[in-house]
C-alpha positions in Angstrom: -4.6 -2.0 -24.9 -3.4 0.7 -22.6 -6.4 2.9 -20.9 -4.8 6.1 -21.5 -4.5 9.2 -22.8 -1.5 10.0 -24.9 -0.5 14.4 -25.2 2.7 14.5 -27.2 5.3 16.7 -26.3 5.4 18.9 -23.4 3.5 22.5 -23.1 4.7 25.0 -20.0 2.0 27.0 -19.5 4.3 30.0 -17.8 7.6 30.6 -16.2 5.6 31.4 -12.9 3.6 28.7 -13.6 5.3 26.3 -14.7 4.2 23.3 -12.2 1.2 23.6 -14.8 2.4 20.7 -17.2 0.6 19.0 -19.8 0.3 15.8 -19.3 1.7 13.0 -21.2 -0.2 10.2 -19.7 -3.3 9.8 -17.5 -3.3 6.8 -15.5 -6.6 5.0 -15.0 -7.6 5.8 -11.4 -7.6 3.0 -9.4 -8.2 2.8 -5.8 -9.2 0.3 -3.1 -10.6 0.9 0.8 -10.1 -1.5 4.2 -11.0 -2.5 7.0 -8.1 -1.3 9.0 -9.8 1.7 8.4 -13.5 1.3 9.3 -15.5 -0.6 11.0 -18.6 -0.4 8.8 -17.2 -0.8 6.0 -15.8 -4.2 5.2 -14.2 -3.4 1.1 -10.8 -4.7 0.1 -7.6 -4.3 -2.2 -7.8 -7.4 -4.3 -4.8 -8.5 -6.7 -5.3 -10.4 -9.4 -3.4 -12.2 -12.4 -4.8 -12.1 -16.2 -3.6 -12.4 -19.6 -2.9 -9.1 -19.8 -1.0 -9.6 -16.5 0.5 -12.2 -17.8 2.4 -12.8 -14.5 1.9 -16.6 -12.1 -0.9 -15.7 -9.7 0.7 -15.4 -6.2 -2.3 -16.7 -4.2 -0.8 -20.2 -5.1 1.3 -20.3 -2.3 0.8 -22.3 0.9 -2.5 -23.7 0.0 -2.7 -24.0 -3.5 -5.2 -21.8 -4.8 -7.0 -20.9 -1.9 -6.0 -16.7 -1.2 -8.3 -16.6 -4.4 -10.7 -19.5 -4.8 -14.1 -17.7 -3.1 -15.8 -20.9 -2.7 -19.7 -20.5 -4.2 -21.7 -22.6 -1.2 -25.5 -21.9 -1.4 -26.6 -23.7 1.7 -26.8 -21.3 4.9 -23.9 -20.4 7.1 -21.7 -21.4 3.9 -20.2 -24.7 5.3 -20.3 -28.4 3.8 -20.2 -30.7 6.3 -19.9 -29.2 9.8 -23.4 -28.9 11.6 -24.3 -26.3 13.5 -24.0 -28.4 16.4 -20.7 -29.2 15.8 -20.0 -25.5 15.5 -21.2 -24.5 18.9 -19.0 -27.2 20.4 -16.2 -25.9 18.8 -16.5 -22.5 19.2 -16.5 -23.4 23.0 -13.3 -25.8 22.5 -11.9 -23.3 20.9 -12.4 -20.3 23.6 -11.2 -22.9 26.2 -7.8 -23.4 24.5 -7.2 -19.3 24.2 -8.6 -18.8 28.0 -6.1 -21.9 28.8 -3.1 -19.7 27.8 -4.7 -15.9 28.6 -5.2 -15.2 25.0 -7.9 -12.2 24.7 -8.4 -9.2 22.4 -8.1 -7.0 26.3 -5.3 -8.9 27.4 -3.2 -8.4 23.5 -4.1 -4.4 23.8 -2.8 -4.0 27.6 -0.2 -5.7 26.5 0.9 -3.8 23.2 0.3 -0.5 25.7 3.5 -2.0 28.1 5.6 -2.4 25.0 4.8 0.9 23.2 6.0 4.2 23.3 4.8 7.5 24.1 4.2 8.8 21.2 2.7 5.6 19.9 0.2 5.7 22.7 -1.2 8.8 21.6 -1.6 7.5 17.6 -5.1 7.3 18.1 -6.4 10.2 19.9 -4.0 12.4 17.5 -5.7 10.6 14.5 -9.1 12.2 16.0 -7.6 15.9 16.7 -5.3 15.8 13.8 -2.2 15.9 14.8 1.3 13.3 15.7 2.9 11.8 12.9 1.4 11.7 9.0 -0.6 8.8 9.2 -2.7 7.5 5.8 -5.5 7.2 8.4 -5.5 10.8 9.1 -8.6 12.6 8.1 -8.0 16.2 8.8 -4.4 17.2 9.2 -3.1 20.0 11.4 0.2 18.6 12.2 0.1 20.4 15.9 -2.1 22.2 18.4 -0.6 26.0 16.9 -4.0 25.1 14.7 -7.3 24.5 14.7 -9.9 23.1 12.6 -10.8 27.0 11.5 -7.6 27.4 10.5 -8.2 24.6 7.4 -8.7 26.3 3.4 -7.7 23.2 1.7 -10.1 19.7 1.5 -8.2 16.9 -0.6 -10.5 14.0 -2.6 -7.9 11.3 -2.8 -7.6 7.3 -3.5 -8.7 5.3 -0.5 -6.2 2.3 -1.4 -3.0 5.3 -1.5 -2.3 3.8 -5.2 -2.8 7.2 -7.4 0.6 8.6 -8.2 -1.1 11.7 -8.9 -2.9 12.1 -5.7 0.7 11.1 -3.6 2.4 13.7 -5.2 -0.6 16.3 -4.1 -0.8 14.6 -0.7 3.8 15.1 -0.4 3.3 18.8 -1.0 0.4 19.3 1.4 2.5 17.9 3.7 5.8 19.3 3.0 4.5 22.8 3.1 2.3 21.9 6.6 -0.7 23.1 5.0 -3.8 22.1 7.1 -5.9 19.9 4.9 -9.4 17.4 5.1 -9.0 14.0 3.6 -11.9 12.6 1.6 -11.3 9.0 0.2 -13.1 8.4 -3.0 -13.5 4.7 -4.6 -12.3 4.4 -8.1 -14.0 2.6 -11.0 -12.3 -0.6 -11.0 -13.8 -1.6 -7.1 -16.6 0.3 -6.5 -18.6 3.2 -7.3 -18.2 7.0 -6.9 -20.3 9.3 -4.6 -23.3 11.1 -6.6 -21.5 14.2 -4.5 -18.4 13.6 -5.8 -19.3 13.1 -9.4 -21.4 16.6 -9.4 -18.3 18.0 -8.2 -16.1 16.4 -10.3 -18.2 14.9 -13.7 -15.7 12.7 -15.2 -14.5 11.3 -11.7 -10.9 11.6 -11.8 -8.8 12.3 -8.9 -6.8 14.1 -7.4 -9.7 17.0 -6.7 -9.1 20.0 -4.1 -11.2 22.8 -2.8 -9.0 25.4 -2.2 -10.8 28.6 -0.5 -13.8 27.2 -1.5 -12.5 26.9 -5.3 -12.9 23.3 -6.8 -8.9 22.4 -8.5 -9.4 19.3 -10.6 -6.0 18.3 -11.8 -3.3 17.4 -9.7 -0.6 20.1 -11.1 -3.3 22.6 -11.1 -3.8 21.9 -7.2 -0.1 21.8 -6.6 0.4 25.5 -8.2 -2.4 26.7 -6.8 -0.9 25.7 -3.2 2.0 27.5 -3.5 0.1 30.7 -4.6 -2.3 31.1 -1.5 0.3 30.0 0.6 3.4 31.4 -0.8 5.2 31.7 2.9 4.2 28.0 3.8 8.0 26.4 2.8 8.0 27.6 -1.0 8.6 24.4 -3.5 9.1 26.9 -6.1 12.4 28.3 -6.9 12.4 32.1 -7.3 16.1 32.7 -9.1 15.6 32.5 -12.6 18.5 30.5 -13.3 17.1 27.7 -11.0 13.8 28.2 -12.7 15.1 27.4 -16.3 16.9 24.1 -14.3 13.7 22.8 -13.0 11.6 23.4 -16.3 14.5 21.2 -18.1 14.1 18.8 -15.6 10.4 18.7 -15.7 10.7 18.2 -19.2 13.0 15.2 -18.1 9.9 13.7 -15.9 8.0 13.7 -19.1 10.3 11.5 -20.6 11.2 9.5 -18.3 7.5 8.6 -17.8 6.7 8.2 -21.4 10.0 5.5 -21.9 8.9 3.9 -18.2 5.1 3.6 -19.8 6.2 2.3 -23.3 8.5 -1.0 -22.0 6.3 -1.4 -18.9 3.5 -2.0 -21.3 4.9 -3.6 -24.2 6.9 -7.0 -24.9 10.4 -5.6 -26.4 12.0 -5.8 -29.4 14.8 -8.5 -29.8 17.5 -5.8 -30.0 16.0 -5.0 -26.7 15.3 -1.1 -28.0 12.6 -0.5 -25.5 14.9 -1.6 -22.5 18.0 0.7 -24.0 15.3 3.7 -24.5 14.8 3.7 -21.0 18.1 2.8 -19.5 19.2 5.9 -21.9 17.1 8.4 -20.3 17.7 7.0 -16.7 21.0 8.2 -17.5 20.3 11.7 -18.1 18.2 11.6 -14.7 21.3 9.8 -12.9 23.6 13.0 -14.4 21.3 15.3 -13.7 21.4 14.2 -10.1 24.8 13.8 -10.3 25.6 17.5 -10.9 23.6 18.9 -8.0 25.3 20.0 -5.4 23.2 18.4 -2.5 20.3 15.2 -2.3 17.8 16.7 -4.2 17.3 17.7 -7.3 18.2 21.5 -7.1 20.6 21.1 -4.8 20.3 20.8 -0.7 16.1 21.6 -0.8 13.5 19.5 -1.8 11.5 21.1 -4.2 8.6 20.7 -6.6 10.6 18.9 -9.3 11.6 16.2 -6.5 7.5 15.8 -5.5 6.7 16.2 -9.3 9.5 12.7 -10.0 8.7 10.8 -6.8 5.1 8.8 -7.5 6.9 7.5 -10.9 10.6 6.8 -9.8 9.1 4.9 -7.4 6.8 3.2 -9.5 9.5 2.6 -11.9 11.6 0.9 -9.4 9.5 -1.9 -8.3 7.3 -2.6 -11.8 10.8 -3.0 -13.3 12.3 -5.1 -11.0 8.9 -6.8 -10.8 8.1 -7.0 -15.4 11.3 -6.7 -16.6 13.8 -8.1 -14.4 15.4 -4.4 -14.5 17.0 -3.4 -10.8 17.4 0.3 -10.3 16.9 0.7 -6.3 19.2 -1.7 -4.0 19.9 -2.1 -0.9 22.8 -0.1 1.1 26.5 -1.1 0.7 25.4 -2.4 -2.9 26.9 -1.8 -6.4 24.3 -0.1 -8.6 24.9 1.9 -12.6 22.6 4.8 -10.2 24.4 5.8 -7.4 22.9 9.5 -7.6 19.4 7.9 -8.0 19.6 5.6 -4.9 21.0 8.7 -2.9 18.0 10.6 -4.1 15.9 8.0 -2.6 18.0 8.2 0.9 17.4 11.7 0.7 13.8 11.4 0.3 12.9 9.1 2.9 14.2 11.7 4.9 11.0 13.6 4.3 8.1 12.8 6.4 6.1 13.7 3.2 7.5 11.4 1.7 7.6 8.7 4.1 4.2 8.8 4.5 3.1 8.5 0.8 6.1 5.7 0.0 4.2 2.0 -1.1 6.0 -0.9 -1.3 6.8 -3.4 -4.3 4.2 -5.5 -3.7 1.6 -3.3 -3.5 3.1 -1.1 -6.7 3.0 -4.4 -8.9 -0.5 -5.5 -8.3 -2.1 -2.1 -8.4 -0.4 -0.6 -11.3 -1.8 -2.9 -14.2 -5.6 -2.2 -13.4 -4.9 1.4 -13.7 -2.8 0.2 -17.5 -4.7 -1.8 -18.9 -1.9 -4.5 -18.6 1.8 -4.7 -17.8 4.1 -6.9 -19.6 6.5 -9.8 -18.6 10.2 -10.2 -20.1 12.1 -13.6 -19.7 14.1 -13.5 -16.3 11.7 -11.8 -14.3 10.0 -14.5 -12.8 12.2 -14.8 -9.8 12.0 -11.5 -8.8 8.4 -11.8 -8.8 8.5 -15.1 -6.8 10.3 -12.9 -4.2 8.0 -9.6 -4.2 4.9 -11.7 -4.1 6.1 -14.2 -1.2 6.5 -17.5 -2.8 10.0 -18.4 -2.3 9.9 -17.9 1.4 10.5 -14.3 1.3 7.3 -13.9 3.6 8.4 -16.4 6.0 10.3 -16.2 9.5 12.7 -14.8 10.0 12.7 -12.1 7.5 15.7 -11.7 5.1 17.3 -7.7 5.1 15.8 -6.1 2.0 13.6 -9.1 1.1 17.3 -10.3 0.1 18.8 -7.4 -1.8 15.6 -6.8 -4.0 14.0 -4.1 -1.6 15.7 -1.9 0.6 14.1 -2.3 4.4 12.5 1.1 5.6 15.4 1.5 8.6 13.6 4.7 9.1 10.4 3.5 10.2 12.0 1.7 13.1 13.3 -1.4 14.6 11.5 -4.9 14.5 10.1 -4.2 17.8 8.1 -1.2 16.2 7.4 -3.1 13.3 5.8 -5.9 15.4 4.3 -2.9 17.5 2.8 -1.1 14.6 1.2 -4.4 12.9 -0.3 -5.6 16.1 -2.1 -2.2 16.8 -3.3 -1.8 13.1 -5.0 -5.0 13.6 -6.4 -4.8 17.4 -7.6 -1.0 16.7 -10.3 -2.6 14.4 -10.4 -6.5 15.2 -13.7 -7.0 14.3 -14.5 -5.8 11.1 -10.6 -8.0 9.9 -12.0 -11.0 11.4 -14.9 -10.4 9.6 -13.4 -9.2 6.3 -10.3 -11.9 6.7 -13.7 -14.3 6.7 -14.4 -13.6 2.5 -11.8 -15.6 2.4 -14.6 -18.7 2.7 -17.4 -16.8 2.0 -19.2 -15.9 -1.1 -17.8 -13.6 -4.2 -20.0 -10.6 -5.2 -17.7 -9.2 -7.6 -18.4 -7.0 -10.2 -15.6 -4.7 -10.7 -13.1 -5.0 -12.9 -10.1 -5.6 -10.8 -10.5 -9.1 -10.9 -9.8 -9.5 -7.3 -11.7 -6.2 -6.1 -14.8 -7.4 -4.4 -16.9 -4.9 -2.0 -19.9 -6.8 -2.3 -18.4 -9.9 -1.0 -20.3 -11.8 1.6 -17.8 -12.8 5.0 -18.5 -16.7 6.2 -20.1 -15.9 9.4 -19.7 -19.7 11.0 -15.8 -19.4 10.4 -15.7 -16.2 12.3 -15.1 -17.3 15.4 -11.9 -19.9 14.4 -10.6 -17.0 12.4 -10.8 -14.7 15.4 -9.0 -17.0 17.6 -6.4 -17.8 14.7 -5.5 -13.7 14.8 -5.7 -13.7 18.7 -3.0 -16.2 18.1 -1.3 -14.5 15.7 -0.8 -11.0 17.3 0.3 -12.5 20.7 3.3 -14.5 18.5 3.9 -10.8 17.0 4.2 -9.3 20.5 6.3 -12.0 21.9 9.5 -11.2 23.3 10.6 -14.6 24.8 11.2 -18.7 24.3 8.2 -19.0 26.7 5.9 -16.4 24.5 6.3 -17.6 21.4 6.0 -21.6 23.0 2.5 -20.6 23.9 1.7 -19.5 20.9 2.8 -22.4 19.5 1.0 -24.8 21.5 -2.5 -22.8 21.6 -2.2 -22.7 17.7 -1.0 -26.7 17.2 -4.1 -27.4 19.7 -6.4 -25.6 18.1 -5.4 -27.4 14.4 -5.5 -30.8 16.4 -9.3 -29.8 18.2 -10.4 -28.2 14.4 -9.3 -31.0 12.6 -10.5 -33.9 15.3 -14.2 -32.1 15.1 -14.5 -30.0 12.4 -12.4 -32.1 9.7 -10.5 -30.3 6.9 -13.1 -27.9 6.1 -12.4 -25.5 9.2 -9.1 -26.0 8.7 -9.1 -24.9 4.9 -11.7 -22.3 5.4 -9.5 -20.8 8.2 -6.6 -21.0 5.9 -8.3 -19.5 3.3 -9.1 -16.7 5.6 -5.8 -16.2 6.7 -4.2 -16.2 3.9 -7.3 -13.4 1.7 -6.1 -11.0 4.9 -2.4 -11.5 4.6 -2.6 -10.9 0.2 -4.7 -8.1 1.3 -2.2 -6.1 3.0 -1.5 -2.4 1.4 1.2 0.2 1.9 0.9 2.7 2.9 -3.1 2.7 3.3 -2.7 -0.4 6.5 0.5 -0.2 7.5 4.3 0.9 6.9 6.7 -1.7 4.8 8.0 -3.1 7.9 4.9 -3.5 10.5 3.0 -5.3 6.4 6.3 -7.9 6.3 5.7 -8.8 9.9 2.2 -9.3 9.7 2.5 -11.1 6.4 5.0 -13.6 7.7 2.9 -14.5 11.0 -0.1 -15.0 9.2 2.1 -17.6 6.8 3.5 -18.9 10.0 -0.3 -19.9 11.1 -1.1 -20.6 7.5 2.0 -23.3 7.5 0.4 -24.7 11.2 -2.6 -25.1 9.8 -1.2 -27.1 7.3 
C-alpha cells in the first residue's frame, strides 16, 4: 500500500497565484537527525530492506551482516568474553600504538587547519553568525554581515535528515531569493517523535511549516507564494509577462504529471507490455521538449525560476529511484550519450545554483529514504546491479574511487577537488568526534527501536567498552584521509595493522567484529546533504571500508 493521498487532476488557484497548486501526492514525511550535528544528541538515519522494499540489504557487505545485526547482550558493558581487565590493558596498548605514530584528535585538527583554506577555516564561526556558504548545518541564515539577526521575518520547520522534497524546494527558494531565515529541524514519524510545540503549531505534523511575519504557512506552495509576496524585490521567481505566465502554469501542470507517472511505476511491479515504464518515458519526453524549446538552462529561458524549484526535489528523486528500482538511467555522467540531453543540461544548470547545491542528495541516500515515506518501492528484473553499485557492494565504495561511481552518478565537480573532499569529511567528523565515536558505537550496542523505519533507532544504547577501539580506529581513519604522501598513508597502515594484530592477540575476534560493526553502522549512516556533500560522503565511506577490510 502506498501512504498517500491521491487529488486528481490539477486546480490553479489564480494567475497571480498560481505557485498555489493542488497537490497530487503527499509524501509521508520522513526525516532523520545526526550526530555530525550535535553533540547531545546521538539519533541516526537508518536504512533498511523489507518486503515491501523488496531490494538485497546492503549492510551485507564486508562483514556479512554486521552494519545491521544490533547484537542483544544483557550482561554489563555489552561484551562476551573480554574482561574488564583485559579492557584496560588494551585501551592502554591501544593509546601506545596512536602516541607511537603522533595520532591525536589535536594533532588531526592542526593538521586539517595547514591544509585548509580560508574560507574553510571560517566554516564554523560563520555557522554561529550565519553567514559563508549554505551549509545544512546552518541554523539562522543571513548570507552576509549587510544583516543582522533583526533583520529575520521568516522561521522554517524543516526535516532534520534533508529527505522532504517538499521542504528542499522551500529551503531552494529561501535561498535563491537571500531571504534571511531560522532553521528548526523537526523529527518525523517514522524515527522519532514530534515536539508538543510543534504539533500545537502544526496539528497534523506535516512539514514544511513557516512563520512568515509572525503568520503560521503550513503547506509548502503556500509558503513559497507567500515569499514572493512580502518580498517581491528579493530576486522575483515569478514571471510577470503574461505570456511567460501561461508557460509556467502549462509546465506546472507538466510537474503534476510527471510526478503522478514517476509515483505509479516507482510503486508498482509493471505490466508485461511494460505500460507503466512507456507512461513515464512518454511524459519525460514532453519535459525533455519542453526544455528543449527554451532558449537558455532553465526552464523559462536564461533565469531560474519557480517552475525550476517547483521540478527539482522530484527530477532528482526520479533520477536515482529509477536507476536504483527500475534499472531506468536518465542522469549520466559528462561526455555520455543519453535520450535527455535537455534534461541533463538542466541539471548542469542547476548545480550552478548555490540553492541548489545545497539542497542536492545523492543516490544513496534518495533510495533508502524514499520507500519509508511510500509505503514501499518496487524492483524490476535488471536492476540489481545498479543497486549493487549505489549501495557499495561491488567495490564502488572502495579505494580509489571510480569517476561517477562508474558512469551511474555524475561526481559533484563543483563541490571541489579530492583534496576538498578529503578536507570536508575530515572536519565533519573532528568538529564533533565524540558524540560519532559514540554513536558509530550502536553498532555493538543494544537496539531500542521502535519506529518504523526499520533501521531508525534514536533510543539505541552505544557499547561504551568499544569506545575507545572505535575512537582510535577513526583517529586512524581521518589521518589516512588527510594524507598527502607514501610515508602518510604507511603510518596509517602500520598503526591500523598493529592495532588488528594487538586487538586480536588480547581481545580475540570480539573487539575486532564489534569495531567492525561499528565502523561499518557509521559509514551506512552517512546522509547527503544533512553530513556532508557527495564527494567529502564517498571519501569517508571508502576509508571507513578501507579499515573495515584491515580489520578483516
Amino acid at each position: 500500500t502506498i501512504v498517500a493521498e491521491t487529488i486528481a487532476g490539477i486546480t490553479l488557484i489564480s494567475m497571480m497565484n498560481f505557485c498555489s497548486l493542488a497537490i497530487v501526492l503527499v509524501l509521508r514525511e520522513v526525516s532523520t537527525s545526526t550526530a555530525f550535528t550535535t553533540s547531545s544528541q546521538n539519533r541516526s538515519a537508518r536504512m533498511f530492506s523489507t518486503s515491501l522494499f523488496e531490494s538485497a540489504n546492503p549492510f551485507q557487505s564486508l562483514f556479512g551482516n554486521v552494519a545491521s545485526k544490533i547484537s542483544d547482550l544483557q550482561q554489563e558493558g555489552m561484551m562476551n568474553t573480554v574482561s574488564q581487565n583485559q579492557l584496560s590493558q588494551l585501551t592502554s596498548q591501544t593509546q601506545t600504538i596512536l602516541a607511537a605514530e603522533n595520532m591525536n584528535l589535536n594533532l588531526i585538527r592542526s593538521s586539517l587547519e595547514t591544509k585548509q583554506t580560508a574560507e574553510e577555516r571560517k566554516f564554523r564561526s560563520n555557522l554561529q553568525k550565519g553567514y559563508g556558504a549554505a551549509s545544512p548545518l546552518h541554523k539562522i541564515r543571513l548570507f552576509d554581515e549587510s544583516n543582522n539577526e533583526d533583520d529575520v521575518r521568516v522561521t522554517l520547520y524543516r526535516d532534520s535528515a534533508s529527505w522532504c522534497p517538499y521542504c528542499q524546494k522551500v529551503w531552494m527558494t529561501l535561498e535563491e531569493k537571500r531571504i534571511p531565515y531560522k532553521i528548526e529541524k523537526i523529527n518525523m514519524r517514522c524515527y522519532g517523535d514530534k515536539p508538543a510545540s510543534f504539533l500545537r503549531m502544526q496539528p497534523s505534523g506535516s512539514i514544511p511549516v513557516a512563520i512568515i511575519d509572525g503568520v503560521t504557512y503550513n503547506q509548502s506552495n503556500d509558503i513559497m507564494y507567500a515569499l514572493e509576496e512580502k518580498f517581491p524585490d528579493s530576486n522575483p521567481l515569478v514571471p510577470t509577462a503574461a505570456d511567460v505566465r501561461m508557460r509556467a502554469q502549462s509546465l506546472l501542470r507538466l510537474e503534476r504529471q510527471i510526478f503522478s507517472s514517476w509515483m505509479y511505476w516507482l510503486t508498482s511491479r509493471d505490466t508485461p507490455d511494460g505500460r507503466m515504464r512507456e507512461g513515464f518515458i512518454s511524459t519525460l519526453i514532453e519535459v525533455e521538449n519542453a526544455l528543449t524549446a527554451t532558449s537558455g538552462g532553465f526552464f523559462l529561458g536564461e533565469q531560474v525560476s519557480i517552475v525550476d524549484a517547483m521540478f527539482a526535489p522530484f527530477l532528482e528523486r526520479m533520477c536515482a529511484s529509477l536507476l536504483y528500482f527500475k534499472g531506468f538511467q536518465i542522469r549520466v555522467a559528462n561526455g555520455e550519450k543519453t535520450n535527455f540531453p535537455a534534461v541533463n543540461r538542466w541539471f548542469d544548470s542547476m548545480e550552478t545554483l548555490e540553492s541548489y547545491q545545497l539542497t542536492k542528495s545523492d543516490y544513496y541516500t534518495h533510495c533508502w529514504d524514499l520507500p519509508p515515506q511510500l509505503g514501499g518501492c518496487v524492483n524490476e528484473d535488471g536492476s540489481k546491479q545498479f543497486q549493487d553499485s549505489i549501495n557499495g557492494m561491488n567495490g564502488s565504495w572502495d579505494l580509489p574511487l571510480a569517476p561517477d561511481n562508474n558512469g551511474l552518478e555524475p561526481d559533484w565537480s563543483w563541490a571541489g577537488d579530492e583534496a576538498a573532499a578529503k578536507r570536508e569529511a575530515v572536519e565533519r567528523v573532528t568538529a564533533n568526534f565524540e558524540a560519532i565515536v559514540s554513536f558509530a558505537s550502536r553498532g555493538a550496542g543494544k537496539s531500542g527501536r521502535s519506529y518504523g523505519a526499520p533501521l531508525a533507532d534514536p533510543n539505541a544504547v552505544s557499547n561504551e567498552s568499544i569506545q575507545p577501539f572505535v575512537d582510535a580506529a577513526m583517529m586512524v581513519v581521518c589521518n589516512k584521509i588527510l594524507s598527502e604522501t607514501d610515508a602518510e598513508n604507511a603510518a596509517c597502515d602500520k598503526a591500523m595493522t598493529e592495532l588488528v594484530s594487538v586487538w586480536k592477540k588480547e581481545g580475540g575476534n570480539e573487539v575486532i567484529d564489534k569495531v567492525a560493526m561499528s565502523l561499518s553502522y557509521l559509514r551506512d549512516r552517512v546522509g547527503v546533504p544533512r553530513d556532508m556533500r557527495l564527494p567529502a560522503a564517498r571519501q569517508l565511506r571508502a576509508h571507513l571500508n578501507w579499515a573495515i577490510k584491515t580489520l578483516q
